[in-house]
VEXKESE-865955 format. One record per atom (N, C-alpha, C): x, y, z. Coordinates in steps of 0.05 Angstrom, whole numbers, plus 5000, padded with zeros to 4 digits. Example, Ala and Ser with C-alpha at 12.3 -4.5 7.8 and 13.67 -1.06 7.14 Angstrom:
<recs>
526448865156524649105156526449345156525749555142527349795143525850015157
</recs>
This chain:
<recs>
520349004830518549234833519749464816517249674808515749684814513249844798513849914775511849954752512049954729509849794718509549634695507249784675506949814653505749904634507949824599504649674588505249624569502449674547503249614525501349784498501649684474500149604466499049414441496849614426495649734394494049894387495550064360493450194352494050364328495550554345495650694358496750954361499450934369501051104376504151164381503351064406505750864416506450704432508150924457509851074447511251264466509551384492508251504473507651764493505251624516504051414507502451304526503451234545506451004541508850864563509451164579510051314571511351584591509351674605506151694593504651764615504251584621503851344621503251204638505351094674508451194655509551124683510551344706509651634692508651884710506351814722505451604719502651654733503051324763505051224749506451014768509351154775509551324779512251544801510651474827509051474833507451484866508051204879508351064863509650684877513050754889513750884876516550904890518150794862521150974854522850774843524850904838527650844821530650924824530550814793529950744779530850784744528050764728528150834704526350694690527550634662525850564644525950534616524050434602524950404569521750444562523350184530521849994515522249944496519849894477520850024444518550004436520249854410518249674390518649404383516649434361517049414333516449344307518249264289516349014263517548974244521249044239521149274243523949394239525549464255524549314276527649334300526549364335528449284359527749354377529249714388527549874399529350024406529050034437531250084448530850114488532650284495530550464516531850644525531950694554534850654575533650674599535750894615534750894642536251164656535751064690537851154697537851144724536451414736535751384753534251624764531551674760530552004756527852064757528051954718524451964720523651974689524452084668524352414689525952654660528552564653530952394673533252284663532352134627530151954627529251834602528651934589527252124593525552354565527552484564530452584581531852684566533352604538534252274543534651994521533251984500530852064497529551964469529552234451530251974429531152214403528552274391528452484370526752714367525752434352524952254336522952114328523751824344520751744355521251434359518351304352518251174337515851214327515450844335512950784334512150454347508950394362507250234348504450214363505049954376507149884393508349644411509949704427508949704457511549794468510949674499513349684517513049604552515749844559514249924579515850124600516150084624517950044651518050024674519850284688518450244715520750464736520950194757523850234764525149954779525650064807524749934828525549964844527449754858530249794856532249574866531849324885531049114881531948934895534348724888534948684866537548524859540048684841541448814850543348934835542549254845543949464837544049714841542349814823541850084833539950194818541950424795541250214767543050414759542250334732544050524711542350404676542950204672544650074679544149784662543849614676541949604702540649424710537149464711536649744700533549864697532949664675529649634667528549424649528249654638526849494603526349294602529249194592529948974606531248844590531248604561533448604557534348494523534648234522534448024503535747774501538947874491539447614477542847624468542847744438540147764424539847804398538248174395537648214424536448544427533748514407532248164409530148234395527248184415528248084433525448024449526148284482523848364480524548534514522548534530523648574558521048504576521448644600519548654624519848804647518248594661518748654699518948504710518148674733515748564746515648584773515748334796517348304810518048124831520448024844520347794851523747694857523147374841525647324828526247034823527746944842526746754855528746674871530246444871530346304844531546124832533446194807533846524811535846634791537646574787539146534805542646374808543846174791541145974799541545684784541045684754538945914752538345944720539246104700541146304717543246454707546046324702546746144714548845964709548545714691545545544686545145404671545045744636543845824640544645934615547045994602548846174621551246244620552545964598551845734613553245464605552145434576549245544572548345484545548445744527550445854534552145994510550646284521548146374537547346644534549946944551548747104542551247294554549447444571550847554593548647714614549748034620548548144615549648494627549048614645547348534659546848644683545448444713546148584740545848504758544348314775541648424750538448334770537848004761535647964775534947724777533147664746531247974733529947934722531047834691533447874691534747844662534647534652534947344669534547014663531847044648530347224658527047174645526847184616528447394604528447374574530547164565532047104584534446854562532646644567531346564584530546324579527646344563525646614555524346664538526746574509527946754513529846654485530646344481531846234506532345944498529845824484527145854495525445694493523745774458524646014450523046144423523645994410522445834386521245734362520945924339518345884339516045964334514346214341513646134368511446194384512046404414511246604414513046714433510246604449508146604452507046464473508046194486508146054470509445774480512345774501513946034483516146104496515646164523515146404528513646514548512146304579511546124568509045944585512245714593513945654568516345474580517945524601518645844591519545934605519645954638515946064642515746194662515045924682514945594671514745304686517245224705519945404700522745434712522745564739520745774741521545954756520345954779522145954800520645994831520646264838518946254846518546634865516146824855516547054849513847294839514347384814513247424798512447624786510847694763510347914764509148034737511348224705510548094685512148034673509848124647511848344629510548414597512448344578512348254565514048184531513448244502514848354494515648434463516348324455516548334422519148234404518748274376520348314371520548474336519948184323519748004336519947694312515847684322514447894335511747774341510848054339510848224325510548454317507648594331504548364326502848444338501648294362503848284376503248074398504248214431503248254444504148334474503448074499504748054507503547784534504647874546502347854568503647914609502347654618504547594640503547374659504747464690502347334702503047494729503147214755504547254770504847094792505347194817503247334832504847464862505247734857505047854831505448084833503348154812501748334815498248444805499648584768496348544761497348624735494548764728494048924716491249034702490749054677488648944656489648954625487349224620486849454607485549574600484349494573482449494565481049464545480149734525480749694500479349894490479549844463476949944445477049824413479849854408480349604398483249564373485049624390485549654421488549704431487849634460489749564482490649464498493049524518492249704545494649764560493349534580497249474586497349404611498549414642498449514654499649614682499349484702500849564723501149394750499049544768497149814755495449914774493550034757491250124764488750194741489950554738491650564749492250924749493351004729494850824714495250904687494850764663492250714671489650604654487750774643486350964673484351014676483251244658486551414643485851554626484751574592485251284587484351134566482350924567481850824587479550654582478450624609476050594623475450464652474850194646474449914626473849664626476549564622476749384651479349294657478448944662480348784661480548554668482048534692482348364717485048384728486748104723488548054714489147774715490647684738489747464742489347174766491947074762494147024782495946784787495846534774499046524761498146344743496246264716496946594701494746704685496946854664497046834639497846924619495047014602496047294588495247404574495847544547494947444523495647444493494447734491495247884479493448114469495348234439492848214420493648334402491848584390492448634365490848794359488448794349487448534348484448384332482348314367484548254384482348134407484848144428483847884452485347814470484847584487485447454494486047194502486947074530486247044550488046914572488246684578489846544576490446234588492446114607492545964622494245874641496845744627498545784648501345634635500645334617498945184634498845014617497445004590495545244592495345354561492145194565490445244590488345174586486345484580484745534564482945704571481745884595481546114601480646214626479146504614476046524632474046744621475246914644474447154633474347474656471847544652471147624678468647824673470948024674469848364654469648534659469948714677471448874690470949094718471049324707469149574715469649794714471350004742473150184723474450294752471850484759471850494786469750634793470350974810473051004795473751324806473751454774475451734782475551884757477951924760479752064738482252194733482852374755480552494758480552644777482152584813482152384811482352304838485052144845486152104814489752134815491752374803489152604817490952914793491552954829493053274829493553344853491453524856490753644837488153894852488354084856490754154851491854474864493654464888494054254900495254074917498954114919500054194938503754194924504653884924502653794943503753464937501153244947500053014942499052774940498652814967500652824985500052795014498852965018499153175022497353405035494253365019493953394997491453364978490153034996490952904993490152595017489652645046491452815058489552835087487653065086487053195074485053415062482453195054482252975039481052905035479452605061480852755073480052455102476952555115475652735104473352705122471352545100472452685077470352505055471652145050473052175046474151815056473251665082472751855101470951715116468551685119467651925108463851855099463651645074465351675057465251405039465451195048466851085068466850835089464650755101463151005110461651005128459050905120459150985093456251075075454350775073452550755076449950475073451550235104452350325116453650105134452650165164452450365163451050465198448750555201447250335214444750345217443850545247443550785247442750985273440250915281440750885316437950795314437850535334439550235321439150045338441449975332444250005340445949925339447149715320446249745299446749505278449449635258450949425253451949455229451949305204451549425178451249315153453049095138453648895148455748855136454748595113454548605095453448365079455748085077458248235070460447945079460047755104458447995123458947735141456247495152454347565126453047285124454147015110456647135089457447015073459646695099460146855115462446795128460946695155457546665167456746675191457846415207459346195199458446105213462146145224463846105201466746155206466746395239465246495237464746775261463446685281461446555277460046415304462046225328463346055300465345835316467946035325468846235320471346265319472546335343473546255357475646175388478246525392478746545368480746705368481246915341482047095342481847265317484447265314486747315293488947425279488647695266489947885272489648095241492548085240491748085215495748075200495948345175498048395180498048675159501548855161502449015152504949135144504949515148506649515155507249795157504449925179502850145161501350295174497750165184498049965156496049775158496249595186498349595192499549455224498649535239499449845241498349995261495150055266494550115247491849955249490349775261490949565252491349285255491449185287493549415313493849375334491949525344490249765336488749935346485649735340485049565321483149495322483549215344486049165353486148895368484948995391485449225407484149355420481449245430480449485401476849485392474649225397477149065382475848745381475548545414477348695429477848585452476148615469475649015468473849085497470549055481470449015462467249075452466448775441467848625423467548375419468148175442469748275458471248105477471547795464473347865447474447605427477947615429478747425434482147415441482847475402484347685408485947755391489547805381490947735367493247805365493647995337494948175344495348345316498248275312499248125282501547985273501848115251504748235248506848405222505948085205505048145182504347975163507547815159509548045149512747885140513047675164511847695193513347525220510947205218508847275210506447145223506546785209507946785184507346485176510146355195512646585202515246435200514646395236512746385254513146375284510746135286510546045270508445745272506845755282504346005279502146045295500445795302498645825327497345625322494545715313493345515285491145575271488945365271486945375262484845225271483245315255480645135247477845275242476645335256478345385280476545605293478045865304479445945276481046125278479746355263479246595266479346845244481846905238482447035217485547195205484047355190483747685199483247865188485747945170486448065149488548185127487248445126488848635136488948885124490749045105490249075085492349185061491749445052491949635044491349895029490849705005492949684987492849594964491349304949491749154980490248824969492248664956494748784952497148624939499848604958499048764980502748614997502748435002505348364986506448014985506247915013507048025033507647845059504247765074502647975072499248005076497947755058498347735028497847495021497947295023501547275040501847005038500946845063500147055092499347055106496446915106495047085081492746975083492246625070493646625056494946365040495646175060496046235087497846005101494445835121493546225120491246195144489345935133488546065108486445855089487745595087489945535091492145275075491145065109491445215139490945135159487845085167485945165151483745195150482145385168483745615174481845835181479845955162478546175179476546335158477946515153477446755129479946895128477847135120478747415137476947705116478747915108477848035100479248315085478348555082480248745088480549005084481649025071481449275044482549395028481149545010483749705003482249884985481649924963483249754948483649664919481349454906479849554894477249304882479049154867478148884868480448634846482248594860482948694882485848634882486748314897488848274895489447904903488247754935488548004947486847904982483747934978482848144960479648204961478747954944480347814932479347544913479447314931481747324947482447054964481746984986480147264996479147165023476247055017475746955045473046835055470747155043471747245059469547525051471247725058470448005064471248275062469748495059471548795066469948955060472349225043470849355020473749585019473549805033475249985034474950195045472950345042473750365009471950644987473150924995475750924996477651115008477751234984478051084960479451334940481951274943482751304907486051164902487551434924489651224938491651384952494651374940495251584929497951634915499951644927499951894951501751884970503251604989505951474983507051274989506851305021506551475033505551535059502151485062502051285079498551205076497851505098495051575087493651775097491051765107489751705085486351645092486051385095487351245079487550965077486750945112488750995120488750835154487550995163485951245171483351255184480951055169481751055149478950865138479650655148482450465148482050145159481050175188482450465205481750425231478650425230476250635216474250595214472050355204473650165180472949915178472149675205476349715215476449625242473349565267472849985265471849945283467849775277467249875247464249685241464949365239466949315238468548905240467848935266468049045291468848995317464849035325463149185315460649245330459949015322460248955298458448815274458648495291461248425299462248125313460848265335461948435361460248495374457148455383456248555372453348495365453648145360454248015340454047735342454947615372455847745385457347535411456147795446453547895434452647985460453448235463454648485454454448705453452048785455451448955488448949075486449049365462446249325456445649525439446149865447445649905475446350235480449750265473450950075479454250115477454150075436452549975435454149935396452950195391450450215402449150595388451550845401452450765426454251025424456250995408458250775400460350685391460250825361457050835345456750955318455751165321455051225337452951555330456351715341458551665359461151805350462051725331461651505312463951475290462551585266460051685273459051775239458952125242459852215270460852425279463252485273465452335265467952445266468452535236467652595215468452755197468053025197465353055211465453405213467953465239468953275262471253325273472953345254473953225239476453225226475853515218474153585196473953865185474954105203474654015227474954275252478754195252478554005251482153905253483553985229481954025205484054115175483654455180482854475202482354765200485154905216486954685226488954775242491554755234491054765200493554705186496354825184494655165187497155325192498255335218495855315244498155305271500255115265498654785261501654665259504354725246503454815209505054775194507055035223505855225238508155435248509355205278508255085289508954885305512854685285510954645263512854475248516054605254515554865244517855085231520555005255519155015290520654935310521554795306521554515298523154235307523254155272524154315255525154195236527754115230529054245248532554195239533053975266530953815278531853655300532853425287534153175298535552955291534652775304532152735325530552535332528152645347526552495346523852525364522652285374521852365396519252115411517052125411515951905405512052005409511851755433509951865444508251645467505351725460503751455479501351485480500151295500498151155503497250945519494950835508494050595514491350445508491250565470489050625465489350555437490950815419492550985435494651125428497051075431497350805435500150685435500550625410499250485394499750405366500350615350498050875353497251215342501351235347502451285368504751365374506851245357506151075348507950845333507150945302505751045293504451085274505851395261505451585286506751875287510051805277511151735304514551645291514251575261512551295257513851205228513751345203510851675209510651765189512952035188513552135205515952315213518352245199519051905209521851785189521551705167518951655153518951615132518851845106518552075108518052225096520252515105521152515133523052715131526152655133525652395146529052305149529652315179527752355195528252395226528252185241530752045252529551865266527951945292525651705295523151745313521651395320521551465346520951255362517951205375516451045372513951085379514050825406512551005430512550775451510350795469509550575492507750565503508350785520506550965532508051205559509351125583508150775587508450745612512250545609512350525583514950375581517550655576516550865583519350995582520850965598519950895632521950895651523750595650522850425633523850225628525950195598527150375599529150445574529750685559527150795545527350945526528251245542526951295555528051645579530151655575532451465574535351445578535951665558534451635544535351865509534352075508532752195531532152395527533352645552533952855525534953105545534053325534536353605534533553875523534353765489536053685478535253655452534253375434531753305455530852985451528053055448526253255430523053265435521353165437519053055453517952835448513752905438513352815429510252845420508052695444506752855448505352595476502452705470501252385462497952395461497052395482495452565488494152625521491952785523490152595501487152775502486252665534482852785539482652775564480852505572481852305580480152085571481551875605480351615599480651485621483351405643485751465619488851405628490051665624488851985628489852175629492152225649491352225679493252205697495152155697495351815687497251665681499351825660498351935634499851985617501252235620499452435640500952615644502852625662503452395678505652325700508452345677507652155660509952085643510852285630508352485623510652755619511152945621510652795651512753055677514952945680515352605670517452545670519852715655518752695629520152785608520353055608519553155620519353505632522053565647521853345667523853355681526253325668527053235646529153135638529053415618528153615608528853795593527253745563526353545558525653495530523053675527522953785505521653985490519953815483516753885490514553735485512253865480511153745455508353735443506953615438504153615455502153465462499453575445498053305444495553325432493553285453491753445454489853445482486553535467484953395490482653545481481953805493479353965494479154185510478254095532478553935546477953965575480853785587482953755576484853785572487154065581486854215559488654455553488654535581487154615595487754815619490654585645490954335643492954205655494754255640494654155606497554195593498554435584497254605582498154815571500054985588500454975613503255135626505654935627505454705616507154505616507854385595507654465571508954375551509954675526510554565514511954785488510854795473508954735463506654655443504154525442501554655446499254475445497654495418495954215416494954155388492653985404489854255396486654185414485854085389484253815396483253615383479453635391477653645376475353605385474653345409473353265427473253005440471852815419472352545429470652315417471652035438470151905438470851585452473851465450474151385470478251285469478251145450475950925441477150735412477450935389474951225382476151345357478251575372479251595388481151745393483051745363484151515359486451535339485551655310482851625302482151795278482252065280481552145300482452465303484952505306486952445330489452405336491952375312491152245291492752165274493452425253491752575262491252815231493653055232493553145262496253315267498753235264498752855273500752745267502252695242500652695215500752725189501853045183499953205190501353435194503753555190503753495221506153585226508953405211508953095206510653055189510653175159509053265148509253215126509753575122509553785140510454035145513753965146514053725166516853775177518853765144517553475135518853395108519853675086516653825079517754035068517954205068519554255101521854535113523754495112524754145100527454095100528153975071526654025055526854075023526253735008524453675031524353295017521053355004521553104988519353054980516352834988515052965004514052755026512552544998511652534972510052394955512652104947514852214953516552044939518951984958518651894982520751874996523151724987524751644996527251564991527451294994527451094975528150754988525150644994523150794989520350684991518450654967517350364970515450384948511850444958510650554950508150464962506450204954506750054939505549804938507949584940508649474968510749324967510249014958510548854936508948664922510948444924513448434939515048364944515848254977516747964981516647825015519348065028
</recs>
């Protein structure tokens, strides 16, 4: 991991690679580098650290219409310059970059070693050019395709070489690739974002898919070197929508943008009126849904959380047995699968490795398989049975934002839409939408509370842990709050059911243990407010999210309240979630971090 851009064309090869991998800074990474490759030599230049470390490196001319650039995010070796790509053969004439893991490096780094090659650095990706080099002739295609018949594991992979002057090839395996098109030249990236400023007609290439591009045309064929057509895709956003806006960072500009990410979700799918939902996938899929005994959703990180809030949804309204499974856990615990299984995949991106392979196992056992995501093309929106995307709008921020009110809103038209197929009366599906096509003008009343929080924030920024609770479908929400708190400020934070504190977690709390407690006014209020009188009792400093008919119980009892418009306990968490963003991403920068680029995180993790 974790971004790739490369460039084939008349124009200067430089300056495109640098914007293009400022515009891949938002995936996450710890070095980059850049090589550009003509007739007269290879040149490479790399740096540990931010970008500007590299643009500080390049000398006042570098001139080249051939070039591949990456920013690395460490998985084999340290993050440091001479393990950043692209890396070199033994001759410094062929160079390449790499997204994935080899996981047959060892054996192929020691069979080289034996066949005379020399190695400089740590990572796994460096075998990829010696054994490109062992295998060169002639033909760096042929090379390339020999090469890449060795290798077990992922990746996406661009190559140069001063001996193929107008020649660029990427081949991708497990890890996504995008080719841009445009008269007489050719970028290629691991995402359409630093594409989109040069061309919108993109190809995406398919697993087990090499791609020739020169400067006359372009070409894709399979390792074994059979022929393969693309249709065409256009990106269907603007520049616009990976700038910041006036924005100090991606995050804040992304939850600003969550009421229109959810009317974009929302848009041609909810039928007012008779309880219907639009969903065209799921004629594609009717009968996989008629038979199906049991649902799976499998998914990672926030998409998870999600993921448990729609297990919920699917339960009390579909009344369909559901399990929500961490995609990385779900192939290795030997589920049991069936064709008369569903396995929903939820991804932001459509490319986490562990979500794919999930879906890979489901189809391999012969379930039906659907999809969420937000990424058009991407590897789950191709592989499943059917699907639907968000239409969220590219999300930059490595902290998901709209993304997951949109999956939770996907969630909840998957849940009427089955619903309705399995006996959902119609007055319950009409209330269930006439609140969910309500909650964006809520949110707007919720971005309107930016500054109470950000002064809420100012309190508990120098703290060293926090707790969130919640109940019923704010248990997951609670889990969701913590992970965005630690991921972006450095705080450790614990998300738990309310009713499991007296069963462990209380132990840790005293006056300097704060805890966050969802406790709008809804069917398990009582309940939740017992638990924190618990935590009252113990001294911990607490801030709660309540509705207005709410506030008048919590408000002499806690240290902080945050009034939420009402809506139904299943959309509780689309509202709920917004302060919780909030307030992390306030906390992050009162304590001088950068919530767009956290530390040790990538946002597209393409990697098991």
């Amino acid at each position: 991991m974790c971004g790739i851009v490369g460039y084939i064309g008349a124009r200067e090869a430089l300056p495109i690679l640098m914007e293009g991998l400022h515009r891949l800074e938002y995936r996450g990474y710890d070095s980059a580098g850049v090589a550009i490759a003509d007739a007269g030599g290879l040149v490479v230049k790399k740096a540990a650290g931010k970008i500007t470390a590299l643009e500080s490196q390049m000398p006042g001319t570098l001139s080249g219409t051939l070039g591949i650039a990456h920013t690395r995010w460490a998985t084999h070796g340290a993050p440091s310059q001479i393990n950043a790509h692209p890396h070199t053969d033994c001759r410094g004439e062929i160079a390449l970059a790499h997204n994935g893991i080899i996981e047959n490096h060892q054996n192929l780094r020691e069979w080289l070693v034996r066949s005379g090659h020399t190695f400089r650095s740590e990572t796994d990706t460096e075998v990829l050019v010696h054994l490109i080099e062992e295998y060169y002739e002639d033909d760096l295609v042929v090379a390339v395709q020999r090469a890449l018949r060795h290798v077990h594991g992922t990746y996406g992979i661009v190559v140069c070489t001063t001996r193929a002057p107008d020649t660029l090839v990427a081949a991708r395996l497990g890890s996504p690739l995008v080719i841009g098109i445009r008269d007489g030249e050719f970028i290629v990236a691991s995402d359409p974002s630093a594409i989109v400023r040069h061309t919108r007609e993109v190809i995406y290439l398919h697993d087990g898919e090499l791609a020739i591009l020169s400067r006359q045309g372009y070409e894709v064929r399979t390792l074994e070197n059979a022929p393969v057509t693309h249709e065409l895709h256009q990106i269907d956003w603007s520049l616009d929508a990976i700038e910041r806006g006036g924005y100090p960072h991606f995050m804040l500009k992304e939850i600003n943008e969550e009421p229109e990410a959810l009317e974009n979700t929302l848009r041609g799918r909810v039928g007012i009126g008779d309880g219907l939902v639009n969903l065209g996938a799921f004629r594609e899929i009717e009968g996989g849904l008629r038979r199906a005994r049991k649902l799976h959703i499998v998914a990672c990180g926030s998409a998870f959380t999600a993921g448990a809030i729609g297990e919920y949804m699917l339960e009390e309204y579909a009344r369909m047995p559901v399990e929500s499974d961490l995609a990385s856990e779900f192939r290795y615990r030997n589920p049991v699968i069936s064709p008369y299984t569903l396995v929903l995949a939820v991804s932001q991106s459509g490319e986490t490795a562990d979500t794919v392979a999930a879906v890979r196992e489901a189809k391999r056992q012969g379930a039906t398989t659907f999809g969420i995501v937000n990424v058009v093309g991407s590897t789950i929106a191709r592989e499943v049975d059917a699907g639907m995307y968000n239409h969220a709008g590219p999300e930059i921020g490595v902290a998901s934002t709209k993304a997951f009110i949109s999956q939770i809103a996907c969630l909840g038209l998957f849940t009427i839409a089955l619903g309705r197929m399995r006996g959902l009366g119609v007055a319950t599906a009409e209330q269930f939408l006439t609140e969910l096509v309500a909650l964006p003008e809520k949110l707007r009343l919720i971005l309107e509370m930016q500054e109470s929080i950000r002064a809420i924030a100012r309190k508990y920024a120098a703290q060293d842990h926090f707790m969130y609770i919640g109940r019923k479908y704010l248990y997951p929400l609670a889990s969701e709050g913590a992970l965005k708190l630690k991921e972006i400020s450095y705080i450790h934070a614990e998300g738990y059911a309310a009713g499991e504190m007296k069963h462990g977690p209380i132990a840790l709390i005293d006056q300097g243990f704060p805890a966050f407690v969802l406790a709008p006014k809804n069917s398990l209020f009582e309940k939740t407010l017992s638990n924190l009188e618990e935590l009252r009792a113990r001294g911990a400093p607490i801030i709660a999210v309540t509705t207005p008919d709410g506030e008048h119980a919590l408000r002499p009892i806690v240290r902080d309240l945050i009034v939420i418009p009402h809506t139904i306990e299943p959309l509780e968490p689309i509202l709920a979630v917004v302060p919780l963003q909030l307030f992390a991403y306030e906390i992050a920068v009162q304590r001088g971090y950068d919530p767009d680029r956290p530390r040790n995180l990538a946002k597209s993790v393409t990697v098991e």
